[in-house]
C-alpha positions as CSV (number, residue, x, y, z in Angstrom):
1,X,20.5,-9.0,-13.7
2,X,18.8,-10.3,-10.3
3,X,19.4,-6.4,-8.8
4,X,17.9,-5.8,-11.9
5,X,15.1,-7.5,-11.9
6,X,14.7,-7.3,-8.0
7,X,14.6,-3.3,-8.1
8,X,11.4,-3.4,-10.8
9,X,9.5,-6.1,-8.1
10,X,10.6,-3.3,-5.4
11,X,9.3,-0.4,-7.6
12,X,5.8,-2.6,-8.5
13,X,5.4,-2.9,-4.5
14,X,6.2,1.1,-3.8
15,X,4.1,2.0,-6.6
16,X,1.1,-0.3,-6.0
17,X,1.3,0.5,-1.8
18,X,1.2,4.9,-2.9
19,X,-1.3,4.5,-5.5
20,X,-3.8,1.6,-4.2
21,X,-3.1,2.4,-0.9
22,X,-4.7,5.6,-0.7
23,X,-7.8,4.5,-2.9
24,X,-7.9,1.5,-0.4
25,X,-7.8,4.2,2.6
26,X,-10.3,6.4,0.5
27,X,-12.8,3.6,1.1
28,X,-12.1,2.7,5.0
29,X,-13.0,6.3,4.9
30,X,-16.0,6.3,3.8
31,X,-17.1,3.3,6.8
32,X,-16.5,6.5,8.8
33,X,-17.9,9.0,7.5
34,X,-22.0,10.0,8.1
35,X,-22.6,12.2,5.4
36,X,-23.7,10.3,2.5
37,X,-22.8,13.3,-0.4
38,X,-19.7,12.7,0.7
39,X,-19.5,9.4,1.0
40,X,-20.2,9.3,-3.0
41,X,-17.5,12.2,-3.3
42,X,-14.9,10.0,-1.7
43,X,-16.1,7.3,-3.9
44,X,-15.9,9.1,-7.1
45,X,-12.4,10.0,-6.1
46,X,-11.3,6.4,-6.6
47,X,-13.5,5.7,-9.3
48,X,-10.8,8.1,-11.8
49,X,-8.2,6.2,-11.1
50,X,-8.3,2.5,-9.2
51,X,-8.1,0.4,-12.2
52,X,-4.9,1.7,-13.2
53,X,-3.2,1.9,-9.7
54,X,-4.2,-2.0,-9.2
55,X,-1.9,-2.9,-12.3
56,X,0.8,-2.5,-10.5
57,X,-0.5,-5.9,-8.3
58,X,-0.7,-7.2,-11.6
59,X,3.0,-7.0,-12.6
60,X,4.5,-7.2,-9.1
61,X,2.8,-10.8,-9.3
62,X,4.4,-11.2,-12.8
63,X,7.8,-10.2,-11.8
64,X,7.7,-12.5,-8.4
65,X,6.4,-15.7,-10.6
66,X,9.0,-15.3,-13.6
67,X,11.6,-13.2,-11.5
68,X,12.1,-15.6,-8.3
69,X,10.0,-18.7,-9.1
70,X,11.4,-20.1,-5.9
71,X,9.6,-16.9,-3.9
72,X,6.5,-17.3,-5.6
73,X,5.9,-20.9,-5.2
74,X,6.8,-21.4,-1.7
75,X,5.3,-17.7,-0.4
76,X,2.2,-17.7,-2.0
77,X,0.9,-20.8,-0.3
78,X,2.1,-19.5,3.3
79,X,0.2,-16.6,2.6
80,X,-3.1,-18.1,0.9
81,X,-5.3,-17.1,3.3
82,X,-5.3,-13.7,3.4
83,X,-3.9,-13.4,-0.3
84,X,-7.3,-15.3,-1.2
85,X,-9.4,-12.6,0.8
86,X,-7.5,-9.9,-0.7
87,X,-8.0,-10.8,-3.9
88,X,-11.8,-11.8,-3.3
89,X,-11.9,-7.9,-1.7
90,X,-10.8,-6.3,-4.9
91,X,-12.9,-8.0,-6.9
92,X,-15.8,-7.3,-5.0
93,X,-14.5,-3.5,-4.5
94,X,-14.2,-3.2,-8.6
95,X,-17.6,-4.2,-8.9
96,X,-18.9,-2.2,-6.1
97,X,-16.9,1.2,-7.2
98,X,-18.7,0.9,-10.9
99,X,-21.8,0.2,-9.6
100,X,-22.1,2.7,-7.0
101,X,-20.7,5.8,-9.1
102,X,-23.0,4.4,-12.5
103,X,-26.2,3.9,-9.8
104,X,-26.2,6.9,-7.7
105,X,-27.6,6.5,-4.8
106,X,-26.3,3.0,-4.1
107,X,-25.8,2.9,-0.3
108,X,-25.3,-0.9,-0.6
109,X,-23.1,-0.7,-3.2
110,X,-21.0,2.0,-1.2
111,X,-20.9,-0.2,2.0
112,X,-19.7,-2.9,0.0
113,X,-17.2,-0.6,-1.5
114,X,-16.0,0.2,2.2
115,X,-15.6,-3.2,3.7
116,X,-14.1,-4.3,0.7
117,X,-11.8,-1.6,1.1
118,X,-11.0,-2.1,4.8
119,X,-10.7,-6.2,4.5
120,X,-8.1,-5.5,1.7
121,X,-6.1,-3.7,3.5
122,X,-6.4,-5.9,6.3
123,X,-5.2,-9.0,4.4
124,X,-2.4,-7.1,3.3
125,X,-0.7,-6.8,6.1
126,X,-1.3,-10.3,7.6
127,X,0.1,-11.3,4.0
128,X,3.4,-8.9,4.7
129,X,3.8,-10.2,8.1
130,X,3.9,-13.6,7.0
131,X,7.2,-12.8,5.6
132,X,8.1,-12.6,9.4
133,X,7.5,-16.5,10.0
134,X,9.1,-19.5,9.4
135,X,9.1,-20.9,6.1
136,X,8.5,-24.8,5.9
137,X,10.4,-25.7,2.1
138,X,10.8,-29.6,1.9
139,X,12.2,-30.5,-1.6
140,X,11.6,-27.0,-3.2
141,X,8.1,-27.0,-2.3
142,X,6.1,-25.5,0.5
143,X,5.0,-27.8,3.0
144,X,3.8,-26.3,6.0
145,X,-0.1,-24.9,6.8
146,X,-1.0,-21.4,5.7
147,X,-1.9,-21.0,9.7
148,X,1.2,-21.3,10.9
149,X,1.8,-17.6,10.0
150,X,-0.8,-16.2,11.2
151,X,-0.3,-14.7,15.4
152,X,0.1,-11.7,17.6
153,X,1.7,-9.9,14.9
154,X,-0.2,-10.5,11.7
155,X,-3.2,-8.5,13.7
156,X,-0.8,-6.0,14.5
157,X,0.5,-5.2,10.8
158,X,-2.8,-5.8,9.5
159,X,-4.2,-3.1,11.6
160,X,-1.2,-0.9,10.8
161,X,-1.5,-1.2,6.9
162,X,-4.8,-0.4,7.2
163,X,-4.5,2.6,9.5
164,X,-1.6,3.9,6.9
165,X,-3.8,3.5,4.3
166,X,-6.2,5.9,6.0
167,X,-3.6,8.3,6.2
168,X,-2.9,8.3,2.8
169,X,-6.5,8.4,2.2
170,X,-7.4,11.6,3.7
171,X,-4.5,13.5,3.2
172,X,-5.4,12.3,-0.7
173,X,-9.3,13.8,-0.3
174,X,-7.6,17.3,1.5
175,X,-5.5,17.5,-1.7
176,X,-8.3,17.2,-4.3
177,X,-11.6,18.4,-2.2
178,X,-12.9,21.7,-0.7
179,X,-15.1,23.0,1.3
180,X,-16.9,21.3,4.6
181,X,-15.1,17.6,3.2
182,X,-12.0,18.8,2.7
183,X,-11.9,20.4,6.0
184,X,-13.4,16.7,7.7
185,X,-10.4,15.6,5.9
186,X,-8.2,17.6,8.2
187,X,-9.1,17.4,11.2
188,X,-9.9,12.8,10.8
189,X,-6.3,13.3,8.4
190,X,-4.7,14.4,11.4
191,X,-6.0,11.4,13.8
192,X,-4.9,8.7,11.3
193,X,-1.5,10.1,10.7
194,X,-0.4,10.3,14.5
195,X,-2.4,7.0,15.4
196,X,-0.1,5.6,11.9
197,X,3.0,6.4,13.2
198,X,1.9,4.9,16.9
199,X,1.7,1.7,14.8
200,X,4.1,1.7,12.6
201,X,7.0,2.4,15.4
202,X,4.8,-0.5,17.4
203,X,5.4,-2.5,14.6
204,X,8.9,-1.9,14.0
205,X,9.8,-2.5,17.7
206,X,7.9,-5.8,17.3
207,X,9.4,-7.4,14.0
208,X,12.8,-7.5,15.9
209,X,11.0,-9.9,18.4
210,X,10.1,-12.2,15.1
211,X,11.8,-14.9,13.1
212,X,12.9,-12.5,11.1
213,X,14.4,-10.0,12.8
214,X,16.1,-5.9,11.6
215,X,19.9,-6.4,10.6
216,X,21.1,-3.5,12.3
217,X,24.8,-4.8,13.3
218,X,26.0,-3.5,9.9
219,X,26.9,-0.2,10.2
220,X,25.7,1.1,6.6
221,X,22.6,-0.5,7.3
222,X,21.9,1.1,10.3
223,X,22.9,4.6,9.4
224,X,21.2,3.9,5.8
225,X,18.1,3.1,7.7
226,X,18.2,5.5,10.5
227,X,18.7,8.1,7.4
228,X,15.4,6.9,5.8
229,X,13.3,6.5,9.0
230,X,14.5,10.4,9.6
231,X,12.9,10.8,5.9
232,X,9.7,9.2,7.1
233,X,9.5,11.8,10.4
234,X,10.3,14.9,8.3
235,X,7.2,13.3,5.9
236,X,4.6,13.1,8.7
237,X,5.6,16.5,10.4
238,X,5.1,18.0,6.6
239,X,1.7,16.3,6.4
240,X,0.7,16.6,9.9
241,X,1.1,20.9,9.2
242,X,-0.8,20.8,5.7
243,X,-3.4,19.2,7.4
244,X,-3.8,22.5,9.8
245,X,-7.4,24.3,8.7
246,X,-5.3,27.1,8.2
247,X,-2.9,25.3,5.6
248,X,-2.9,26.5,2.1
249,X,-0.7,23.8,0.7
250,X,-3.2,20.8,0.4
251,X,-0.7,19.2,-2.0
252,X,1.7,18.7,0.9
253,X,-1.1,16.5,3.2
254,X,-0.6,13.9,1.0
255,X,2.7,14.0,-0.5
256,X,3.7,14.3,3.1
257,X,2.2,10.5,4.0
258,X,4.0,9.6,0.9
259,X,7.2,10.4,1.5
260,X,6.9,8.4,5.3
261,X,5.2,5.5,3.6
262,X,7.7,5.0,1.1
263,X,10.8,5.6,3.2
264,X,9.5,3.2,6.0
265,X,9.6,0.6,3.0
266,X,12.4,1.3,1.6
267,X,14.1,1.2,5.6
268,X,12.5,-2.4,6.0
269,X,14.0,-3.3,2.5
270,X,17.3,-2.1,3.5
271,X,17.5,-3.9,7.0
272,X,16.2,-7.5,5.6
273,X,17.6,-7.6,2.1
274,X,18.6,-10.3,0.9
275,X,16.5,-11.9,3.4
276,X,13.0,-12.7,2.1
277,X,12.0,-15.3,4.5
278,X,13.0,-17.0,7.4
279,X,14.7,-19.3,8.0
280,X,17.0,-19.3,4.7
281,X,15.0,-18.0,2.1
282,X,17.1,-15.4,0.3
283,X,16.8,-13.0,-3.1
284,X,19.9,-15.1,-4.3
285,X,18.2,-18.8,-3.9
286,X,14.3,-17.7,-5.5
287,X,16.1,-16.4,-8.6
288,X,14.8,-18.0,-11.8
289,X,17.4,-18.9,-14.6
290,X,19.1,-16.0,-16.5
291,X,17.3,-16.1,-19.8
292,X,14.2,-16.1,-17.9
293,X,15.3,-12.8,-15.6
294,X,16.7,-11.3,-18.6
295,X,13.3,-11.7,-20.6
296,X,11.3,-10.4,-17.3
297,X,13.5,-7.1,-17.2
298,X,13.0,-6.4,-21.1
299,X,9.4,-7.4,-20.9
300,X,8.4,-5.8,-17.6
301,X,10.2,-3.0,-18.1
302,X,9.1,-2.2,-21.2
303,X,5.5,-1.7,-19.5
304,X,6.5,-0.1,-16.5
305,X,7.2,3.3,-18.5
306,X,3.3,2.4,-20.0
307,X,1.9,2.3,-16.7
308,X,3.5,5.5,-15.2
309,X,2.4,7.5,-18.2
310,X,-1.4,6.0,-17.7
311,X,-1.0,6.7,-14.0
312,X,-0.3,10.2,-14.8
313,X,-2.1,10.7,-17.5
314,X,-5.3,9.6,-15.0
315,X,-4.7,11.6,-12.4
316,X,-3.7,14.9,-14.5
317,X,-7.4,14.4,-16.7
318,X,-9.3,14.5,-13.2
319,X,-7.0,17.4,-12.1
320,X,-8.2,20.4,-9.7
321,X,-10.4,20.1,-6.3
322,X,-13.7,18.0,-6.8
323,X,-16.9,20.7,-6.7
324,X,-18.8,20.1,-3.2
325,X,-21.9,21.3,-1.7
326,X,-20.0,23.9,0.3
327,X,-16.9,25.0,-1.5
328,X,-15.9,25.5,-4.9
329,X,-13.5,23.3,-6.9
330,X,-11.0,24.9,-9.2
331,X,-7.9,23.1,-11.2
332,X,-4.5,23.8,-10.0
């Protein structure tokens, strides 16, 4: 039952990083991008879909606080600070994404959209790097400062989340766009995928220099991640080539990003599970009692098979290339 119940938290946490992640990149895209037809293009982009991809937050949150009680209560509070911002982000990024697509032109309400975006995905990654630091538990409770995480390598994975993000953002808009955006998309697509995997091997190299450093002594862990971070490669050399002007397969630019994303997760699952904080905080010692696991996977995973169907069901009404000024839209 904990494999269980720890496979739907892992599956909220793949699904919520795809989905939100590249609605989240959409809008550090539009911080960079001058044109302001397009900026609302990009926005309207997100504005199909968001609410649905953020419920996967929603029950990755449930399944941490029913799931692995012990996780919840003693993570959370090591990660307040940027958990808090994150969450303060969103809010103001829901707000901003209705406004601005109900209130055309809004160019307030669009900046607001951006930066909301872009400190989002910032607080992300300080909040998945703090899973790198020591974890002060005195009596079952947390009882350490929620600064004591925070360093050289929170900036570095915040930065990196938020540069992935971008990646997954523009190979999204050179999937569903034409014309001069889709083609900006490209060519910036092409920038944030190289610069993306810059970080994200920076990263890697770094988290072995952490508290919580790669288990890599096993052999089936090594060749299981090796095998996964060869995945990730094969991902950003398909999306690096659909995001040639000459490409034809626009699908591929972001499934590409995807495919990386994902197995880069999956690789860091494989080389710290059971590990979920240092020093001795382990998948095995946050599990909650079995009734209470058994109720999550019935109850949780009754609504994950709700969620993928409104997920796709979202996406597949807003099918096709979004009309621009200079190309034509058509479904697929």
């Amino acid at each position: 039952m904990t494999t269980i119940c720890f496979l739907i938290a892992l599956l909220c946490l793949v699904m919520y990083v795809v989905l939100d992640g590249y609605d989240l990149g959409l809008g550090i895209a539009t911080l960079l991008e001058p044109d302001a037809e397009h900026r609302h293009e990009m926005l309207e982009q997100v504005a199909q879909a968001w609410d649905g991809n953020e419920t996967w937050l929603v029950l990755l949150a449930v399944s941490l606080w029913a799931g692995f009680p012990l996780a919840f209560g003693t993570l959370l509070p090591h990660a307040y600070l940027p958990v808090i911002v994150m969450l303060f982000s969103l809010i103001v990024r829901g707000v901003s994404v209705e406004m601005a697509s109900q209130a055309h032109p809004a160019p307030r309400w669009e900046r607001a959209f951006g930066v909301a975006s872009l400190t989002a995905a910032l607080a992300q990654g300080v909040a998945a790097a703090t899973l790198t630091a020591p974890l002060t538990v005195e009596a079952g409770a947390f009882s350490g400062s929620p600064f004591d995480a925070l360093g050289a390598y929170s900036a570095l994975a915040a930065v990196t989340v938020a540069s992935c993000y971008l990646a997954l953002g523009y190979g999204y808009t050179r999937w569903r766009t034409s014309g001069d955006l889709r083609a900006r998309a490209g060519r910036r697509g092409t920038t944030s995928v190289v610069v993306s995997a810059v970080l994200v091997t920076a990263s890697l190299v770094a988290a072995d220099r952490t508290d919580a450093p790669l288990h890599l002594l096993q052999h089936q862990r090594a060749w299981a991640a090796a095998g996964l971070l060869l995945v990730a490669v094969a991902g950003l050399a398909a999306g690096l080539l659909a995001l040639r002007p000459a490409s034809a397969y626009d699908g591929l630019a972001f499934a590409g990003p995807v495919t990386a994303v994902v197995a880069v997760l999956l690789a860091l699952v494989v080389t710290r599970y059971p590990v979920l904080a240092p020093p001795g905080l382990t998948v095995d010692r946050a599990v909650g009692p079995d009734h209470t696991m058994a109720f999550l996977a019935v109850g949780v995973g009754l609504n994950v098979p709700l969620v993928l169907y409104y997920n796709w069901f979202a996406h597949h009404a807003f099918r096709g290339k979004l009309t621009t000024r200079t190309g034509v839209g058509h479904d697929h």
